[in-house]
N, C-alpha and C positions, 0 to 999 in steps of 0.2 A: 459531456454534460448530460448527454441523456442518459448516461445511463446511470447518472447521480438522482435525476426527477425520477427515472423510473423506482427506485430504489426507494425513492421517500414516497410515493405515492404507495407503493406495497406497506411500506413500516403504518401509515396513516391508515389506510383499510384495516390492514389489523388493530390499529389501535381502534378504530372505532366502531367496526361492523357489529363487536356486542351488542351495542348503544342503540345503533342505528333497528337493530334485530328487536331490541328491548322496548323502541319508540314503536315499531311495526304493531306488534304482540299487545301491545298496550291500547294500542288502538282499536285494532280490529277485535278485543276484547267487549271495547266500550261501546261498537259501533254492534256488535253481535251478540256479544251473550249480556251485559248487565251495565246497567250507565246510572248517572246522579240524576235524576231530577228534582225540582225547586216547585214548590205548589206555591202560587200566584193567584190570589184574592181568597175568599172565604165561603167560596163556593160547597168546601165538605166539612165545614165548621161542624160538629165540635169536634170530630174524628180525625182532620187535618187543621192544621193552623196557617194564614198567609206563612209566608219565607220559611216552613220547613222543609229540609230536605232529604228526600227521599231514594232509596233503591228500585230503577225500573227493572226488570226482568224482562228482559228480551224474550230469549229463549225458550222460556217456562211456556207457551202455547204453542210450541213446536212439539211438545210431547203431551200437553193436555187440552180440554175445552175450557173453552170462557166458562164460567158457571156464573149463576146468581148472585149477587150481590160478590164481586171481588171486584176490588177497585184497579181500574185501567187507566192507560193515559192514551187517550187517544188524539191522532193528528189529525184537525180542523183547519190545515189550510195554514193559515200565517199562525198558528198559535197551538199547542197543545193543552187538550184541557184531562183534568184529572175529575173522574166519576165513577160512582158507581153503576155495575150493571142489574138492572133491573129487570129485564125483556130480553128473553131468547130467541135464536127466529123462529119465527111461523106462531109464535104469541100471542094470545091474546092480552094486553094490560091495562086497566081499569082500579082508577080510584076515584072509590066512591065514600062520602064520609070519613072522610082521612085513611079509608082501610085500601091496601094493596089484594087488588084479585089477580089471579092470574085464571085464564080460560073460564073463568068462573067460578074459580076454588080462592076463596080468602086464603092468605100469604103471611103470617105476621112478618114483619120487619121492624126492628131495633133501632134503625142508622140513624134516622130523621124525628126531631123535634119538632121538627117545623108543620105548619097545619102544609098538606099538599091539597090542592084543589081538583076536585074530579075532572076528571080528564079518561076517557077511552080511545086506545091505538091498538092495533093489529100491525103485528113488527114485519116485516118481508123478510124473506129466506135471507140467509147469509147478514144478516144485521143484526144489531143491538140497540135495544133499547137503554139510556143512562140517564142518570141524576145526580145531581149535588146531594149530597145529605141536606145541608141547607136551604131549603126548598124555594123560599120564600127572596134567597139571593144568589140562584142558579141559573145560567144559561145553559141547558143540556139537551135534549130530546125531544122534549119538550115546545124547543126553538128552534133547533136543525136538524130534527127527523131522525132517525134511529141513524145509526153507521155502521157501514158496512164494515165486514171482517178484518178486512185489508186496511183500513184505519185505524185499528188500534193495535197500537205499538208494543204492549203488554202489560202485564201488570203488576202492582208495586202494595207492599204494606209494611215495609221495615223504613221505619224514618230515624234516620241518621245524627242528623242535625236540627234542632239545638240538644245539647244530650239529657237534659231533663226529660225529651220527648223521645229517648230512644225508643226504639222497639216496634213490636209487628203490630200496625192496626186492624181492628177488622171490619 
């Protein structure tokens, strides 16, 4: 009798170690190099839409810097939120008159429609400064203080779903 089980348990590992190697690889794909996320409220209105879904990139700041204005998702604890980066560290950033300064050099920026209300911060090493495009219906930096490197997850501008909205944001 064992050596009938032993027998069936070899035929079953090979039947299904592909599977199980395919689930593995799958994962540790999603968990490392590139995963779906879901943008939740309207925070980067008009450039994202509530319930579209998006391509994070893990990976991609393993080989490069955050830069200016690329949209990240960053992990705040119970919730990840999606923003733009606005403030590099050792920054200084200031808007005055709706206009984006950086160190004291005017900035144009594109993203936001929205009036943004003067506000001056000096970012700390190793952090980011972010924002909603949507200014006026954002919780970002603004509210939880720049974040540090290590919270953000990376960064995302191919949206997937719904397919009217395919394609790379910027």
């Amino acid at each position: 009798m064992s050596d009938t089980s032993e027998r069936g348990f070899r035929y079953y590992f090979k039947e299904y170690i592909s599977y199980i190697i395919v689930i593995v690889l799958v994962l540790l794909f999603k968990k490392l190099v590139v995963s779906p996320i879901k943008v939740n409220g309207n925070s980067m209105f008009k450039t994202l839409h509530d319930g579209d879904i998006m391509i994070l990139n893990i990976i991609g700041y393993r080989f490069s810097d955050v830069e200016r204005f690329d949209i990240v998702v960053v992990d705040e604890g119970d919730e990840y939120l999606i923003k733009r980066v606005i403030g590099l560290p050792g920054e200084t950033i200031e808007y005055r008159d709706n206009q984006l300064y950086v160190n004291g050099k005017k900035v144009k920026e594109n993203y936001s429609s929205e009036k943004t209300d003067d506000f001056k911060v000096t970012v700390s090493k190793d952090s980011y400064f972010v924002l909603g495009d949507n200014r006026t219906n954002s919780l970002d930096s603004r509210y939880f203080g720049a974040f540090k490197r290590k919270k953000i997850l990376g960064k995302t501008k191919l949206t997937i779903f719904p397919f009217n909205r395919f394609g790379n944001k910027k």
